[in-house]
C-alpha positions as CSV (number, residue, x, y, z in Angstrom):
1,X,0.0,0.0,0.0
2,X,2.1,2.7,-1.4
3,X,1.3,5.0,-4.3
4,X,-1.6,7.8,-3.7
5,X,-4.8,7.0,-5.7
6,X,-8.0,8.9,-6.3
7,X,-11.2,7.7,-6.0
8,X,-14.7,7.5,-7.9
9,X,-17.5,7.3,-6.8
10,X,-18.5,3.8,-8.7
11,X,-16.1,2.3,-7.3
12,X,-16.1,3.3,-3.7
13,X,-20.0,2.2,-3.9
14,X,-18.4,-1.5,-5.1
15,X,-15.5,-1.1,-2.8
16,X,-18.2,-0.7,0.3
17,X,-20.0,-3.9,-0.7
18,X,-16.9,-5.8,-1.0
19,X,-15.7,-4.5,3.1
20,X,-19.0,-5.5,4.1
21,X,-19.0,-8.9,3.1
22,X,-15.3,-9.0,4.0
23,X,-16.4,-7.7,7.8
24,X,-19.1,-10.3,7.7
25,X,-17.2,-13.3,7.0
26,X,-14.0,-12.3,9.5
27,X,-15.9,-10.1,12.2
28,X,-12.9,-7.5,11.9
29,X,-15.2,-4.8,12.5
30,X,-13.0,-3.5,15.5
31,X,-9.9,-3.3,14.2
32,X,-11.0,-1.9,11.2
33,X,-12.5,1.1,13.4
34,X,-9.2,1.2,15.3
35,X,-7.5,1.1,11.8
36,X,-9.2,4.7,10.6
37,X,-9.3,6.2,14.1
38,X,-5.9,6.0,14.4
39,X,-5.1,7.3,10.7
40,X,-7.7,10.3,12.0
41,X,-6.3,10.7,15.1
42,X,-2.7,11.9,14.5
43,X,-4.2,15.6,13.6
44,X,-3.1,18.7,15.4
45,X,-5.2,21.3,14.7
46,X,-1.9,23.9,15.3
47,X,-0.2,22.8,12.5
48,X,-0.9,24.5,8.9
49,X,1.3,22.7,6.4
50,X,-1.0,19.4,4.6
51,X,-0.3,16.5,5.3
52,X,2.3,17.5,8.2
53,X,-1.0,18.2,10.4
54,X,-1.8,14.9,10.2
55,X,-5.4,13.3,9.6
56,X,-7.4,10.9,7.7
57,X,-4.6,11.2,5.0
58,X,-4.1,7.6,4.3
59,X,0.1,7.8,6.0
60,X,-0.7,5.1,8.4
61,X,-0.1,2.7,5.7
62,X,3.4,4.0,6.0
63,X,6.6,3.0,8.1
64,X,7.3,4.2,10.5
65,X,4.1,5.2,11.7
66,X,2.6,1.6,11.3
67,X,5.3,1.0,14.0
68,X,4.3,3.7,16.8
69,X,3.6,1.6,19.4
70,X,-0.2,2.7,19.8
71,X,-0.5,1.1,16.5
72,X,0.7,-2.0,17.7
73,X,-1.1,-5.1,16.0
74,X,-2.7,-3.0,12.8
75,X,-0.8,-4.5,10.2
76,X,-3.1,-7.1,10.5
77,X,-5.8,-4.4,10.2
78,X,-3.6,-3.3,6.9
79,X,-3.4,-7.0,5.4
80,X,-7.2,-7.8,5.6
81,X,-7.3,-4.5,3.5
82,X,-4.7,-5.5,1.0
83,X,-6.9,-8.0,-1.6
84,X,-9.8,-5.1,-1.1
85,X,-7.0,-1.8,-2.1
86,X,-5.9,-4.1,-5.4
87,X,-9.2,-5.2,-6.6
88,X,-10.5,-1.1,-6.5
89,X,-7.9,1.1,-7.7
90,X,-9.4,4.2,-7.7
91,X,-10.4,4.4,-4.1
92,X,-7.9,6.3,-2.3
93,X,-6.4,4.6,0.9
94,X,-7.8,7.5,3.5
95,X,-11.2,7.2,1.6
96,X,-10.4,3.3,2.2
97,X,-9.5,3.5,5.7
98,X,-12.9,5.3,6.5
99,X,-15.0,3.6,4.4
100,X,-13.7,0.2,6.6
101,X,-14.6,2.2,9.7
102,X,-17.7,3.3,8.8
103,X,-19.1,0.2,7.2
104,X,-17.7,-1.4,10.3
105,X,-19.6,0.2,12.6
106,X,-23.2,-0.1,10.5
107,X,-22.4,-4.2,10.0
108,X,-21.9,-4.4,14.0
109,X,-25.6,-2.8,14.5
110,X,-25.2,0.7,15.0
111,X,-25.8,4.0,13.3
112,X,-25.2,4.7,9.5
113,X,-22.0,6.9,9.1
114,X,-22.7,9.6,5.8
115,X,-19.6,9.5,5.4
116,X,-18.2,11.8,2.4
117,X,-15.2,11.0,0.0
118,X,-12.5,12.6,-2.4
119,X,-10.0,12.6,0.8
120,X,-6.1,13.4,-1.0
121,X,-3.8,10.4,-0.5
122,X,-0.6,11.4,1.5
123,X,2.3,10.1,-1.0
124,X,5.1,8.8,1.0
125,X,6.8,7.9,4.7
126,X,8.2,12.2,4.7
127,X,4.5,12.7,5.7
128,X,4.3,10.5,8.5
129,X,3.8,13.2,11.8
130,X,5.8,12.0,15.1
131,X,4.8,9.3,17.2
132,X,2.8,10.3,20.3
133,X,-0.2,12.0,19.1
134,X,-2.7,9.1,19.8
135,X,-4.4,8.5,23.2
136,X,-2.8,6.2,26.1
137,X,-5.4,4.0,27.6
138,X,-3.2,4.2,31.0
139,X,-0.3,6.5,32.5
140,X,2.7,7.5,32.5
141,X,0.4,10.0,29.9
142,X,2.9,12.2,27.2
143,X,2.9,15.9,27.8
144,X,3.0,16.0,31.5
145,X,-0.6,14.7,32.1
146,X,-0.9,13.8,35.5
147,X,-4.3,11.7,35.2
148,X,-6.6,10.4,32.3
149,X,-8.9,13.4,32.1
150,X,-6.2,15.9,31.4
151,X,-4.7,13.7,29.1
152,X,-7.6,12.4,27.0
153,X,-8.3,16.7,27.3
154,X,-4.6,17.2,25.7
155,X,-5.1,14.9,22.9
156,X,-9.0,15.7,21.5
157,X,-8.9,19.2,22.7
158,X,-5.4,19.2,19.9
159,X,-7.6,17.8,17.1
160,X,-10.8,19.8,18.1
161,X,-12.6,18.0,20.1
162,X,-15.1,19.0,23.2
163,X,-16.1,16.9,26.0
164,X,-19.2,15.5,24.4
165,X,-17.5,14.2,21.6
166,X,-14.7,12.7,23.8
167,X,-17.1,10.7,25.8
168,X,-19.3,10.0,22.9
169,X,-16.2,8.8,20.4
170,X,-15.3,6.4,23.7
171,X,-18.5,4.7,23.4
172,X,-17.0,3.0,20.1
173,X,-14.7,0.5,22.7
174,X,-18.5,-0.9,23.0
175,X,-17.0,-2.9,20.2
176,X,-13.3,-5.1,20.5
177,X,-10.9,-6.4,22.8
178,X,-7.3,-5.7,24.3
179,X,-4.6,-7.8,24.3
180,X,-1.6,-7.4,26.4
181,X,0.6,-8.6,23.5
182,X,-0.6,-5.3,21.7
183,X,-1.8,-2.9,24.0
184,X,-0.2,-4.5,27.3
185,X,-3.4,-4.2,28.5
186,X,-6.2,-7.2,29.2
187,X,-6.2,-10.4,30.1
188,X,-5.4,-13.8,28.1
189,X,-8.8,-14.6,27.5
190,X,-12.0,-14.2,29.4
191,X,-15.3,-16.2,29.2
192,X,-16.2,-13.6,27.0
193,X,-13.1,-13.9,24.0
194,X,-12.2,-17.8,24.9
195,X,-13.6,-18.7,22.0
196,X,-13.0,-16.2,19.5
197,X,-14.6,-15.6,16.6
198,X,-11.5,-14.8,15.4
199,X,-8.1,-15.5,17.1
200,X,-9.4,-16.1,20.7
201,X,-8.3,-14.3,23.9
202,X,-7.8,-10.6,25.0
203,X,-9.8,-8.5,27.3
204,X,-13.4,-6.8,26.2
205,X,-15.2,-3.7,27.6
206,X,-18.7,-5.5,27.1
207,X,-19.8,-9.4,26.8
208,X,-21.0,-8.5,23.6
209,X,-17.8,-7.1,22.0
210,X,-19.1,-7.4,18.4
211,X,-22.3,-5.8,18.5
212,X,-22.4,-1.2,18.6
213,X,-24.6,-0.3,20.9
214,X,-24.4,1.7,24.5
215,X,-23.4,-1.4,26.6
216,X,-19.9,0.3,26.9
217,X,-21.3,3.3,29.0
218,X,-23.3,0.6,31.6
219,X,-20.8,-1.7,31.7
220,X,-18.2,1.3,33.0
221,X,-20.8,3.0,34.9
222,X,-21.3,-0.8,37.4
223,X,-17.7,-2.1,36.8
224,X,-19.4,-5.6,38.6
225,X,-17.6,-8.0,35.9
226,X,-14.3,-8.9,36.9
227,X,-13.9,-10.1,33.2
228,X,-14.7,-7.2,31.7
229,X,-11.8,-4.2,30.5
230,X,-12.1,-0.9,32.7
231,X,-8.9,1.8,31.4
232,X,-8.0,4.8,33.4
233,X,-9.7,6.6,30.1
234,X,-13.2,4.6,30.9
235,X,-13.4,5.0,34.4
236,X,-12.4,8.9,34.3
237,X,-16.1,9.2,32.3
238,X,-18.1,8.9,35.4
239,X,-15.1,10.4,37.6
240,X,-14.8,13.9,35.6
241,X,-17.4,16.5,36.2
242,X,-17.3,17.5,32.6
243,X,-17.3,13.9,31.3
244,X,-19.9,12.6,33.9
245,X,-23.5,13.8,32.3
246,X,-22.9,12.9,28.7
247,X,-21.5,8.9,29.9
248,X,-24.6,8.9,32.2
249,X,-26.9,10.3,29.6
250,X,-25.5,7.4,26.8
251,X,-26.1,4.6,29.4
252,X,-29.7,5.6,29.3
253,X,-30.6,6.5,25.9
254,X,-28.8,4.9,22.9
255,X,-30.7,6.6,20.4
256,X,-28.6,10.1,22.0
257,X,-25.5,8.4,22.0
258,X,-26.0,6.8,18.5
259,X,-27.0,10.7,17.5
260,X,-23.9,12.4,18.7
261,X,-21.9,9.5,17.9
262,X,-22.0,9.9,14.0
263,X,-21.4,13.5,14.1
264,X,-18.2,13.2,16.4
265,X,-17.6,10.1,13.6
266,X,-18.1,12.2,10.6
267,X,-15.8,15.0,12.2
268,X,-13.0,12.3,13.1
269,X,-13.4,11.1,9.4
270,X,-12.1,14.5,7.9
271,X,-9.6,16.0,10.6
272,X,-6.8,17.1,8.4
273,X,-8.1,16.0,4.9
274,X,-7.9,17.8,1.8
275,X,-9.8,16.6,-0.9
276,X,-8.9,15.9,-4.2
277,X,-12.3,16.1,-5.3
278,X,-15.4,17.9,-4.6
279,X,-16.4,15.5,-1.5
280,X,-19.1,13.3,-2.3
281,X,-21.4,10.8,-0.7
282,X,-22.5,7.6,-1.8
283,X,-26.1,7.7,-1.8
C-alpha cells in the first residue's frame, strides 16, 4: 500500500460492498474502526502545512508510523485491506481506511455513518507526523498529564474536540478487545473472548464485543464484571465533572448516543483531509 490514488464514486460504492461482506465473513469490524481512528487521530489542529497536520490522509499505511507503538497489531488491520485496495484502484487509501470504519460500525448494528469522500492520499513515509499524538489507555500519559482526564483533554482538545465528543467517540470500545501482547493491557482470555470468533483471547469492555450499541457506557458505569476491560480513560467518564452527564446520559438513551456519535464520527473522518475532489457521498 504505497502510491496515492483517487477515488470515484462507482467504485467506492463497489468497494463498500466488498468491506462489508469481508467484515461479515471475519468479524474484523474492531480493528477496522481502530485502523481509521488511528489514521484520523494523529491531527493537530496547530499545525498549517498538509499533510504535516496529520489526519485521515491515508500515512498510516506508512513506516514508520505503522510501528508507533499505539499502533501495535494493525498490520493485520492493513493486510485484511490488501486483496480489497488491489481489486478497487481508484479508491484512495484515507477514503479506504474510513469507508472500513464506517461500514464497520453499521455491519456491527449501530448508526449509519454519511460519510463523504475525495480525501487526498498522502504520497510517501516524509508525511508521517511523530509518534505520540494518539491516546494512552493508561499513565505514564505524554505531555506531562498527571491523570486520564487531562490527558484524553490534551489529545481531543489538539484535534478539536469537546467533551461531548470525547465521551461519545469512547462509546465505540463498545466494540473489541485488548490484548496485552498489543496494547499491554487485558487479560489472556475471558469467558467472553475464549472462544474467539476470530483469534481467541484478550480482554473486552462489554460481553458482547461485536455488536455497537451503549453497553460500553453501563458496563463502566457498574464495573461488577471482573472479566470485563475498565482503562483509566473509561473509568475517568463517570469520575470527571465534565465527562460525567454525557456517559450517564448514553447509558440511558442509545438513540442520544447513536446521534452524537455519527457526528463526532463524521468530524474524526475528515480532521486534516484535503480533498482531491469535490467530496461526495454515496447515496
Amino acid at each position: 500500500m504505497t502510491q496515492a490514488r483517487t477515488s470515484r464514486k462507482e467504485e467506492l460504492v463497489e468497494c463498500k460492498k466488498a468491506v462489508a461482506d469481508h467484515l461479515k465473513k471475519t468479524h474484523c469490524m474492531p480493528i477496522m474502526i481502530r485502523l481509521a481512528w488511528h489514521d484520523s487521530g494523529t491531527y493537530d489542529k496547530n499545525v498549517k502545512d498538509w499533510p504535516k497536520c496529520g489526519g485521515a490522509t491515508g500515512s498510516i499505511r506508512f513506516y514508520p508510523e505503522i510501528e508507533h507503538a499505539a499502533n501495535a497489531g494493525l498490520t493485520a488491520a492493513l493486510e485484511l485491506l490488501k486483496k480489497i485496495a488491489e481489486d478497487h484502484e481508484h479508491v484512495s487509501y484515507a477514503d479506504l481506511f474510513q469507508l472500513a470504519s464506517g461500514t464497520a460500525v453499521e455491519v456491527a448494528g449501530g448508526p449509519k455513518i454519511p460519510l463523504r469522500f475525495g480525501r487526498k492520499d498522502a504520497d510517501g513515509p516524509e508525511s508521517v507526523v511523530p509518534e505520540g499524538n494518539l491516546p494512552a489507555g493508561a499513565g505514564p500519559y505524554p505531555l506531562g498529564a498527571t491523570e486520564a482526564g487531562k490527558h484524553l483533554r490534551d489529545v481531543f482538545y489538539r484535534m478539536g474536540f469537546g467533551d461531548k465528543e470525547i465521551v461519545a467517540l469512547s462509546g465505540a470500545h463498545t466494540l473489541g478487545r485488548a490484548k496485552p501482547s498489543r496494547s499491554g493491557f487485558g487479560k489472556e482470555q475471558t469467558k467472553y473472548t475464549k472462544d474467539g470468533p476470530g483469534t481467541p483471547g484478550g480482554s473486552s469492555w462489554t460481553p458482547e464485543w461485536l455488536k455497537f450499541d451503549n453497553s460500553y457506557f453501563k458496563e463502566v458505569q457498574s464495573q461488577d464484571d471482573p472479566d470485563l476491560l475498565v482503562l483509566e480513560t473509561d473509568h475517568v467518564l463517570y469520575k470527571d465533572q465534565g465527562f460525567r452527564p454525557f456517559a450517564e446520559k448514553y447509558a440511558k438513551d442509545e438513540k442520544l448516543f447513536f446521534d452524537d456519535y455519527v457526528e463526532a464520527h463524521l468530524k474524526l473522518s475528515e480532521l486534516g483531509v484535503q480533498w482531491e475532489t469535490d467530496p461526495f457521498t454515496l447515496d
